[in-house]
N, C-alpha and C positions, 0 to 999 in steps of 0.2 A: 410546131410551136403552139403551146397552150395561147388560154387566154390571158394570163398572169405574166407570163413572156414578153406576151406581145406590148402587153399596157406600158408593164418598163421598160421598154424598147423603145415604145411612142413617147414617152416621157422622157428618157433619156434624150433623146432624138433633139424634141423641143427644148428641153436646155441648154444643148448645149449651143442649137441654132441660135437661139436667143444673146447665149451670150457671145459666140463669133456674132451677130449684130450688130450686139452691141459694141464690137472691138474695133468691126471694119467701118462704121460711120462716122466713126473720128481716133485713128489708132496710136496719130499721136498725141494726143489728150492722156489716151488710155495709157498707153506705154509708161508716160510720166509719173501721172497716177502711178501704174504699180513699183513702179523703179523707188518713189518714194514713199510710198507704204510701204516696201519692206526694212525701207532705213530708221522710217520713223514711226511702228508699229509700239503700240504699249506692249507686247510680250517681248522681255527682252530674250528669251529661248530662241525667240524666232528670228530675233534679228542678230543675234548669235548666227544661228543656222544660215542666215541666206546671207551674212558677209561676204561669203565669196562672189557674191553677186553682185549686188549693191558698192561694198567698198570699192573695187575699179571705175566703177561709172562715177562716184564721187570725187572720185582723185583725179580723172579726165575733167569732169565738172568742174572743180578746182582749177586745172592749169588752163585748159584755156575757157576759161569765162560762159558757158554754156546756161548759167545761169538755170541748172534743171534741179538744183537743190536751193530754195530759197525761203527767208525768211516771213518778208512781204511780197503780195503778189505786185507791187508795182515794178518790182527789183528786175522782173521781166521783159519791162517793157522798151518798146524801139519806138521812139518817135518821129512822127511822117509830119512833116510840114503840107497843108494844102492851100491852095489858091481859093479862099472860099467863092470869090465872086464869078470862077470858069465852071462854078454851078448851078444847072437849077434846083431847088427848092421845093422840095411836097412834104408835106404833110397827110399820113393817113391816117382815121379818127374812125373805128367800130361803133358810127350810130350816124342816125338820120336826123337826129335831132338838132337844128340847127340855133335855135332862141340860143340854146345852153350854152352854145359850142362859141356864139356871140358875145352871149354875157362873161365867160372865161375869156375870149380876145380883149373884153373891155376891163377885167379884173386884171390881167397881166400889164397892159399899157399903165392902167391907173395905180399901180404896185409900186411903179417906178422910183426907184427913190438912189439917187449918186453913192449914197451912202451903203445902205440896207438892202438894196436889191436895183442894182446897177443894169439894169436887164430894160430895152422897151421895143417895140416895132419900127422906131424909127421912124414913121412915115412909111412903113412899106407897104407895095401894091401889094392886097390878098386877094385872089382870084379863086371861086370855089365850085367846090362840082360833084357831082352824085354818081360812084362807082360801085354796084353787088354791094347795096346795103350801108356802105362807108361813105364817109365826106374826105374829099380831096381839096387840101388846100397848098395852092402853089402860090410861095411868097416870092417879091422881088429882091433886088440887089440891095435894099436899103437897110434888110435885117442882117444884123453881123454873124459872127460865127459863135461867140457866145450867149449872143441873146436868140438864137434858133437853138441852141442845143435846151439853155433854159425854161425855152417856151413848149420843144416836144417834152420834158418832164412835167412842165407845170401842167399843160393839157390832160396828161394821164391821172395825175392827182386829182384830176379836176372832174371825175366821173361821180356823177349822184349814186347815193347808195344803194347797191344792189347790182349797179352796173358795172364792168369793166368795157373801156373805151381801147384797150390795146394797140395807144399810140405807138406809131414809126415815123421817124424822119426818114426820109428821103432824098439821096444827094446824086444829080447825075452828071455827070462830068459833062461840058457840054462839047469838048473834044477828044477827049480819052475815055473811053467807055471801060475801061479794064478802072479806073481810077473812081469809078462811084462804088458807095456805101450808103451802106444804113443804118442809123439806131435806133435801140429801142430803152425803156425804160425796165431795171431788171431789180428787185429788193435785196436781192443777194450783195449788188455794187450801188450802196443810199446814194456815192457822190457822185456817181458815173452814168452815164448810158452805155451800154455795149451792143455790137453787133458786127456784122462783117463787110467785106468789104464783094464788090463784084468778082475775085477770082479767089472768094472762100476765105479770105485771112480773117481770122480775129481781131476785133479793134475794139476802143472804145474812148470815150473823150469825157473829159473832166466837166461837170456844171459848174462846180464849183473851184475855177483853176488856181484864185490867187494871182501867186508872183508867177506863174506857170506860164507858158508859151500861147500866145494865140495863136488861132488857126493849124494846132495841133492834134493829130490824130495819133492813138497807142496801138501797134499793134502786139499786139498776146497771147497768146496758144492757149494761157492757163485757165481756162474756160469750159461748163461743161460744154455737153455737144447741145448746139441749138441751129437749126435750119435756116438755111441761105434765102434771101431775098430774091425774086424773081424778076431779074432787073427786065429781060425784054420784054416780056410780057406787061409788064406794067408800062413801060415806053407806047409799045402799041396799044393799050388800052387806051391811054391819057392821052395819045395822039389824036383819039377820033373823041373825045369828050368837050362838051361846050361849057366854059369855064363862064361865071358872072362876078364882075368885081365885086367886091367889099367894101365899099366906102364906112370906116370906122371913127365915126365922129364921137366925142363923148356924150354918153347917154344917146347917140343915135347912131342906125346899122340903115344902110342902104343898098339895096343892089342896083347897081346901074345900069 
């Protein structure tokens, strides 16, 4: 085998690895993906040509409700009721910088308005701590379920420029360990956070619900592929760390 052989060989090799990859780190993502690119491709040749393909899975899709040909991607979703208060609460923030991290707990509380932004801390305990770089902050039972989802978006918005803070909530069941999840803040979903849950599912929950469900969670496949949270490892980490409260008074931050 020359050297010209070998090159496209080696290159072959790598594409194609690349894209088995990329099929096997989330195959049902991908599957969907192409089942509906080829229904709904702009060459209509082509969607000619692969009807024998496509059409039957439409027509399955169709009678029983499978929901893999859809409009909107809400049209997907299965809603999970959770018990917000059988968890603990973290918060993790990419920076050490804590004035900032303060003066964004004191813009969110003083936001507050019943009207316009129905969202506040409630009085809840914040207890916070220093983990590789990031601030960890663990709220108590007195922030709701809507006003933690609003507060890990509003915290990522809330990075000075130049920085990304690459906020996650953090939910850990405090009896069912299969039942924790996490979000995050994603551009692609403005009114959403998405993320998954402890045994891989796709989920995501609404900032902005409305007349919508409290303490509801979506789960949804229709997502690209994005990497699971490390729920034990974070457990034991956070296990041996020494937490200082937060006493958040207006215009004053206290550690106690």
């Amino acid at each position: 085998m020359d050297t010209f052989d070998l090159t496209i060989s080696i290159f072959f090799i790598i594409a194609v690895g690349g894209i088995l990859y990329l099929v096997l780190r989330d195959p049902v993502y991908m599957f969907k993906s192409l089942l509906r690119g080829l229904k709904t491709d702009g060459n209509g040749k082509a969607k000619i040509l692969f009807f024998p393909v496509w059409a039957p899975v439409w027509l399955i899709d169709k009678v029983f409700g499978l929901k893999l040909y859809i409009n909107e991607f809400e049209e997907a979703s299965q809603p999970v009721h959770v018990s917000f208060s059988e968890y603990d609460k973290y918060i993790i923030i990419n920076t050490t910088g804590f004035k900032n991290i303060e003066s964004v707990l004191h813009a969110f509380e003083n936001d507050y308005d019943p009207v316009a932004f129905n969202y506040r801390l409630n009085n809840s305990k914040i207890n916070i701590s220093e983990l590789n770089g990031t601030l960890i902050l663990k709220l108590g039972d007195e922030i709701d379920f809507n006003s933690f989802n609003n507060l890990v978006h509003y915290l990522d918005n809330a990075a000075p420029p130049g920085k990304v803070y690459n906020v996650k909530g953090i939910l850990i069941h405090k009896n069912k360990r299969s039942h924790s999840y996490f979000i995050f803040n994603d551009p692609a979903f403005p009114i959403k956070l998405i993320g998954k849950t402890y045994t891989n599912k796709k989920i995501y929950v609404d900032i902005n619900p409305g007349g919508e469900l409290n303490d509801t969670i979506y789960q949804n496949s229709n997502m690209d592929y994005f990497k699971n949270f490390d729920f034990d490892k974070f457990e034991n980490e956070t296990y041996r760390l020494k937490f200082n409260e937060l006493n958040l008074r207006p215009g004053i931050t206290e550690y106690l």
